[in-house]
TIVO-2410 file (N, C-alpha, C; in nm, 3 decimals):
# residues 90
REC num residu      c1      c2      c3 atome chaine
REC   1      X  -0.976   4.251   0.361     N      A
REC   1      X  -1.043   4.138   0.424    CA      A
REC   1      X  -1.073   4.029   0.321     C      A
REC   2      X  -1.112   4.075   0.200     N      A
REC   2      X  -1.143   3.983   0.097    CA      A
REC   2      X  -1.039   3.856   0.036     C      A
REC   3      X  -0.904   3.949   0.065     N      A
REC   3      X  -0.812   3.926  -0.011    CA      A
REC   3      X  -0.747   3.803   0.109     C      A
REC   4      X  -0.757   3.834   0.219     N      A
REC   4      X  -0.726   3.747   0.305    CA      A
REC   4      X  -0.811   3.603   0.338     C      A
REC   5      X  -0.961   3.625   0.303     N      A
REC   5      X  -1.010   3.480   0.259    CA      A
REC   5      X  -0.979   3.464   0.152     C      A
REC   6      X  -0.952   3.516   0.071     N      A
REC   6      X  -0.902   3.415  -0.090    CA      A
REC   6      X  -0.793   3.348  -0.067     C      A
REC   7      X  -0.705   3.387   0.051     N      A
REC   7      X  -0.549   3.347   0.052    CA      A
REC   7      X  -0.565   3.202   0.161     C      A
REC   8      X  -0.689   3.237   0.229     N      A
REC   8      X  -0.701   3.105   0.316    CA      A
REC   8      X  -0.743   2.981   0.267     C      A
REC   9      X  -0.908   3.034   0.165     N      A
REC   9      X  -0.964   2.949   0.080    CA      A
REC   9      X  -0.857   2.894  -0.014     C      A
REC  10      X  -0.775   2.916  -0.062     N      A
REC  10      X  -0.638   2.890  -0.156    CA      A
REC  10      X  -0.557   2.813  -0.116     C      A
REC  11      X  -0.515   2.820   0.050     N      A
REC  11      X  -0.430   2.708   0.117    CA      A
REC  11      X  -0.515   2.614   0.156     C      A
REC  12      X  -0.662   2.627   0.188     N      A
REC  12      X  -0.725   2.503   0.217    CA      A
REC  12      X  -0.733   2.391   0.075     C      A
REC  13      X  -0.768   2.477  -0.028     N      A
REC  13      X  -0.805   2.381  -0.146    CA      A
REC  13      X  -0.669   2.349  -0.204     C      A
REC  14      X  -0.558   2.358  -0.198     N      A
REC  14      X  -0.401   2.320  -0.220    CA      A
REC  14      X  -0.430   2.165  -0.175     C      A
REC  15      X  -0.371   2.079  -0.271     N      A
REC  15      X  -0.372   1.963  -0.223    CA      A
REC  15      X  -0.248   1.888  -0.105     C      A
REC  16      X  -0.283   1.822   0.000     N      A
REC  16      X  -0.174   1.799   0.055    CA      A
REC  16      X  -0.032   1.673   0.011     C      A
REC  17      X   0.037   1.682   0.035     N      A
REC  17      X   0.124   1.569  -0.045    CA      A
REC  17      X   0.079   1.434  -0.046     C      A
REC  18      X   0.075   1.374  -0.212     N      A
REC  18      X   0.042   1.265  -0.176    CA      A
REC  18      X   0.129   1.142  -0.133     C      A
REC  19      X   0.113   1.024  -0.093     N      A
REC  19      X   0.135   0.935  -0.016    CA      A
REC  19      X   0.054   0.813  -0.053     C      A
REC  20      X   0.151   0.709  -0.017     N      A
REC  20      X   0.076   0.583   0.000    CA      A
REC  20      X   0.179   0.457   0.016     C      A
REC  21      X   0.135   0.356   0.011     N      A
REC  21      X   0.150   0.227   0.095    CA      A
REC  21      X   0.223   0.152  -0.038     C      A
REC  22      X   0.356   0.127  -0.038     N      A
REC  22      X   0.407   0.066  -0.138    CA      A
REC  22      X   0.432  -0.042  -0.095     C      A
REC  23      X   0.431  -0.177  -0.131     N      A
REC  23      X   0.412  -0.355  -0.075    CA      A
REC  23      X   0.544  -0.410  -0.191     C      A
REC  24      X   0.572  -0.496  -0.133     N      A
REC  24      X   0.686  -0.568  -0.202    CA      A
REC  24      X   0.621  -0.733  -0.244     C      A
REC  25      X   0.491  -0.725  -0.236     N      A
REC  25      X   0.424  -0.853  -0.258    CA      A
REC  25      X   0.428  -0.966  -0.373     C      A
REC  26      X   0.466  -0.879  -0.531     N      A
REC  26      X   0.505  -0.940  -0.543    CA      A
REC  26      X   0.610  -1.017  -0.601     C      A
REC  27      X   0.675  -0.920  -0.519     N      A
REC  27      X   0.863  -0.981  -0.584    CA      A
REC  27      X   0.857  -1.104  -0.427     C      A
REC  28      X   0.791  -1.103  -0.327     N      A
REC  28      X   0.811  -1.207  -0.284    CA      A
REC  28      X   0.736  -1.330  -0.264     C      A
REC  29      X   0.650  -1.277  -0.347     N      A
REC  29      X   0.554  -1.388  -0.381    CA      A
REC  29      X   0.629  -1.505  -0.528     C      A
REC  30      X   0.734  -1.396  -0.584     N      A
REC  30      X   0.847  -1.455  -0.706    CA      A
REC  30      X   0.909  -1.545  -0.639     C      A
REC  31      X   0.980  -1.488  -0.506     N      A
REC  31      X   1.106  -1.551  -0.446    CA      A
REC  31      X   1.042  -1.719  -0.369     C      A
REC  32      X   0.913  -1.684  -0.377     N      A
REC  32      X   0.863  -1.848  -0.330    CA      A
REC  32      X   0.840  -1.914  -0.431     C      A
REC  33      X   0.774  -1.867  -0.540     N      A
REC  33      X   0.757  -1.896  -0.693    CA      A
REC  33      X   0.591  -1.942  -0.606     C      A
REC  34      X   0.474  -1.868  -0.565     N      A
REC  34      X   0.361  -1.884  -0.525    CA      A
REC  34      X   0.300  -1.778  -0.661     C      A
REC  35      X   0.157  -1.824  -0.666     N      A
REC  35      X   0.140  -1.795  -0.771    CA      A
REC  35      X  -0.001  -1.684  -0.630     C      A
REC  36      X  -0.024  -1.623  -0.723     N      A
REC  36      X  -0.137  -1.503  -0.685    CA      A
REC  36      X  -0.234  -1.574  -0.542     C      A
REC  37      X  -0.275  -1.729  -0.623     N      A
REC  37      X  -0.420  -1.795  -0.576    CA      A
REC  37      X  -0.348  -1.840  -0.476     C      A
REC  38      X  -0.224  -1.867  -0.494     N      A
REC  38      X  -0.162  -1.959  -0.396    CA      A
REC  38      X  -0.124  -1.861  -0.289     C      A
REC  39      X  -0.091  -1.731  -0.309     N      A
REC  39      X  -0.082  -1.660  -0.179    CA      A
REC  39      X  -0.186  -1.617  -0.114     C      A
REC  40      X  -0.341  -1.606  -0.251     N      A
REC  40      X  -0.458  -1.590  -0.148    CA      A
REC  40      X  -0.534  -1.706  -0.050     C      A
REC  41      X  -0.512  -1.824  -0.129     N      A
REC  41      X  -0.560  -1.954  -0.045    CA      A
REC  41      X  -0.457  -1.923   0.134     C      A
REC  42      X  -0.335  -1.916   0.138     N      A
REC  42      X  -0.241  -1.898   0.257    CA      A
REC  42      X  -0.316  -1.853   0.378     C      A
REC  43      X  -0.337  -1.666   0.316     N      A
REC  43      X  -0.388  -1.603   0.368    CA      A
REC  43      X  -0.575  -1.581   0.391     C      A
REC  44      X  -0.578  -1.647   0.326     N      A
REC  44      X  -0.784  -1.663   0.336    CA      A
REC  44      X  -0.866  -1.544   0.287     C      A
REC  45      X  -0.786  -1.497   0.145     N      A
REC  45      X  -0.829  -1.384   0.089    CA      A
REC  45      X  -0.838  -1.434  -0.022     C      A
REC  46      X  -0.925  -1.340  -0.136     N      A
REC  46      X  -0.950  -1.392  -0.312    CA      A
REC  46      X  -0.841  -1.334  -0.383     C      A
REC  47      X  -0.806  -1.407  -0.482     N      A
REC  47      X  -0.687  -1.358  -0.537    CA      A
REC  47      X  -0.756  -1.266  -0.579     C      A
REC  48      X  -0.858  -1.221  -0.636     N      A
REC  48      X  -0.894  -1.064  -0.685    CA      A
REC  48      X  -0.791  -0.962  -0.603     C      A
REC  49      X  -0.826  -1.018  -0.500     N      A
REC  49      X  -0.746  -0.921  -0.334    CA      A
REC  49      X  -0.590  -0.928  -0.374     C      A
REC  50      X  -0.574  -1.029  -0.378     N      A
REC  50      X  -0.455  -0.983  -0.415    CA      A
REC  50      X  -0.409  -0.897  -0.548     C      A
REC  51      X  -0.442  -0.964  -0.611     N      A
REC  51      X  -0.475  -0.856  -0.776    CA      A
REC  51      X  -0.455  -0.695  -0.709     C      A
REC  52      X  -0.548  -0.654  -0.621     N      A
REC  52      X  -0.578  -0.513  -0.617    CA      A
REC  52      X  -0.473  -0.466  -0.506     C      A
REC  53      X  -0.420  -0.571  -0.422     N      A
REC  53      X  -0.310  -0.481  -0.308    CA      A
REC  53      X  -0.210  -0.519  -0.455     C      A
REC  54      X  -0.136  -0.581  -0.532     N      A
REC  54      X  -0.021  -0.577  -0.552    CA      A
REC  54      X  -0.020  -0.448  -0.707     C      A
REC  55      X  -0.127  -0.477  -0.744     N      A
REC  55      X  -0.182  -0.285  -0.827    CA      A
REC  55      X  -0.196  -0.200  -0.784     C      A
REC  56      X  -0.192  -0.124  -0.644     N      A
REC  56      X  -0.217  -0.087  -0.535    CA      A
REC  56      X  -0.375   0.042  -0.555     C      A
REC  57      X  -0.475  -0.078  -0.569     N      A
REC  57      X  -0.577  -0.040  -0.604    CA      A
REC  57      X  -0.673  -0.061  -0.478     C      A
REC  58      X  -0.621  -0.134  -0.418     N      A
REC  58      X  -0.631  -0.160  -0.266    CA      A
REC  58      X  -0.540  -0.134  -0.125     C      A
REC  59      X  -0.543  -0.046  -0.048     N      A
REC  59      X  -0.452  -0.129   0.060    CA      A
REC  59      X  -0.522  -0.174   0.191     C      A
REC  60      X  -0.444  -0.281   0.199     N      A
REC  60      X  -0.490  -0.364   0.341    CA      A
REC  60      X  -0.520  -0.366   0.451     C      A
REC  61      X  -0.621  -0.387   0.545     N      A
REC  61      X  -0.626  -0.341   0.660    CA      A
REC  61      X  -0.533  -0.373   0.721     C      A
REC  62      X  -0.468  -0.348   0.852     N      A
REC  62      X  -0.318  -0.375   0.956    CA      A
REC  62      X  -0.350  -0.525   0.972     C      A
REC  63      X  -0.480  -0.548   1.011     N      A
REC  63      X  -0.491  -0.714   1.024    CA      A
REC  63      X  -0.417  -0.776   0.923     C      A
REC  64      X  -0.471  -0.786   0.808     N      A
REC  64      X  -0.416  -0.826   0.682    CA      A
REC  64      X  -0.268  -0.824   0.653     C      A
REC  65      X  -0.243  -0.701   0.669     N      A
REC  65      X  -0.045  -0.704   0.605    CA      A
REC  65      X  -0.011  -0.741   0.750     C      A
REC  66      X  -0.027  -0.790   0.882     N      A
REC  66      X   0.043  -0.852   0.959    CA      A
REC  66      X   0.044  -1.002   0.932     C      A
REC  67      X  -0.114  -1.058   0.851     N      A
REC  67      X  -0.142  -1.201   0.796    CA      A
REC  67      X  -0.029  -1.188   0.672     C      A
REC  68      X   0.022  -1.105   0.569     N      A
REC  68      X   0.080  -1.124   0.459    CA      A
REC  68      X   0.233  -1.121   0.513     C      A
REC  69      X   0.244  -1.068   0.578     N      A
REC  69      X   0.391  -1.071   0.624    CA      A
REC  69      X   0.411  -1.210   0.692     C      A
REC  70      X   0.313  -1.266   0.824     N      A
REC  70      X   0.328  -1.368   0.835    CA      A
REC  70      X   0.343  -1.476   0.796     C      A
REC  71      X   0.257  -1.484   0.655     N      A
REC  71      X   0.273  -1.609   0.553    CA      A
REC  71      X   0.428  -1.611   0.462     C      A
REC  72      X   0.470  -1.451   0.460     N      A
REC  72      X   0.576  -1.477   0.390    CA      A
REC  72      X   0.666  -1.506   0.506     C      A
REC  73      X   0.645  -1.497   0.617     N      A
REC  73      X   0.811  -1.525   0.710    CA      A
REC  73      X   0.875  -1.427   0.768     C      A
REC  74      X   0.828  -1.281   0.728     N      A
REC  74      X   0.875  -1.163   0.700    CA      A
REC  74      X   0.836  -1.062   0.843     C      A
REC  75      X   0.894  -0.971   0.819     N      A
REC  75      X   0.826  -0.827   0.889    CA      A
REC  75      X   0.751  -0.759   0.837     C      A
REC  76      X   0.665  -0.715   0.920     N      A
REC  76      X   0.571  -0.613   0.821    CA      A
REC  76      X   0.622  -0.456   0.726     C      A
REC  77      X   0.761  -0.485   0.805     N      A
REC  77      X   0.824  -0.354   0.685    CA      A
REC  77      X   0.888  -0.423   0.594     C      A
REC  78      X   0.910  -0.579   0.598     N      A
REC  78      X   0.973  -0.593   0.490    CA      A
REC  78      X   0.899  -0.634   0.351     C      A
REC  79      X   0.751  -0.594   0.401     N      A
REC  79      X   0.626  -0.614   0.284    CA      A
REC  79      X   0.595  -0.498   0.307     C      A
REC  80      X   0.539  -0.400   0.364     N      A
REC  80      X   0.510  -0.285   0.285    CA      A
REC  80      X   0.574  -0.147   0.403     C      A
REC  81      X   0.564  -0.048   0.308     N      A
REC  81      X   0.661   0.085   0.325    CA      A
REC  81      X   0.575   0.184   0.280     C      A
REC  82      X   0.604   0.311   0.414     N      A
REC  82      X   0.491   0.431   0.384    CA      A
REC  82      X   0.586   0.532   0.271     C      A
REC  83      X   0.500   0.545   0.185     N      A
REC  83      X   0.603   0.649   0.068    CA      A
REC  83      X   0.526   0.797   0.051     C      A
REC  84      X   0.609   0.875   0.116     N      A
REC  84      X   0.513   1.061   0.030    CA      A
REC  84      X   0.603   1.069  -0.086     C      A
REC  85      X   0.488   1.170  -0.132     N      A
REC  85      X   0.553   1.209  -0.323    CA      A
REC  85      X   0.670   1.263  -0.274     C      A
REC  86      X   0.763   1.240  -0.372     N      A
REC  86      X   0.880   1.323  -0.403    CA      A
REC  86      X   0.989   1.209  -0.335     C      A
REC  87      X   0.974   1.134  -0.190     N      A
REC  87      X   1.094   1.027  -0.134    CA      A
REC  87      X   1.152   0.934  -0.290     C      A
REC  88      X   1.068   0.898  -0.359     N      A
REC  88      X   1.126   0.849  -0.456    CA      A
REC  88      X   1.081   0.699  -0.359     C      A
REC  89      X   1.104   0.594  -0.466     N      A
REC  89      X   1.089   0.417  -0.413    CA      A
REC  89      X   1.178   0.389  -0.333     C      A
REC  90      X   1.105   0.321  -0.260     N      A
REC  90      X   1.175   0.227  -0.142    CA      A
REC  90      X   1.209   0.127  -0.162     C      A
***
């Protein structure tokens, strides 16, 4: 019995794969030649904000990357992409 909660407690505390939100922000923030402030003035965010989505120290609420995609012209997949460990970059 013991041995069978250690084996449960063991798969619960296993971490699950990680994941996250990779943005193409700013290689296309290059392709306009917009500078950080200039994509936060667009969108009505502080460039800090931007600072932290394109470090991905932040990610954006859905409101937001539908506003960042919009300012670039774009789709929202063609600014950001869901990545789990191991797919390798998108």
């Amino acid at each position: 019995m013991k041995a069978k909660i250690k084996e449960l407690l063991e798969e619960k505390i296993s971490e699950p794969p990680k994941a996250m939100v990779k943005n193409r922000i700013k290689v296309l923030r290059a392709e306009r030649d917009w500078t950080q402030a200039d994509l936060a003035d667009r969108v009505g965010i502080s460039r800090q904000a931007v600072i932290s989505i394109e470090k991905y120290k932040y990610t954006p609420s859905l409101e937001l990357a539908f506003n960042l995609a919009k300012v670039f012209g774009v789709e929202i997949t063609d600014v950001f992409n869901y990545v789990e460990e191991g797919e390798g970059d998108v």
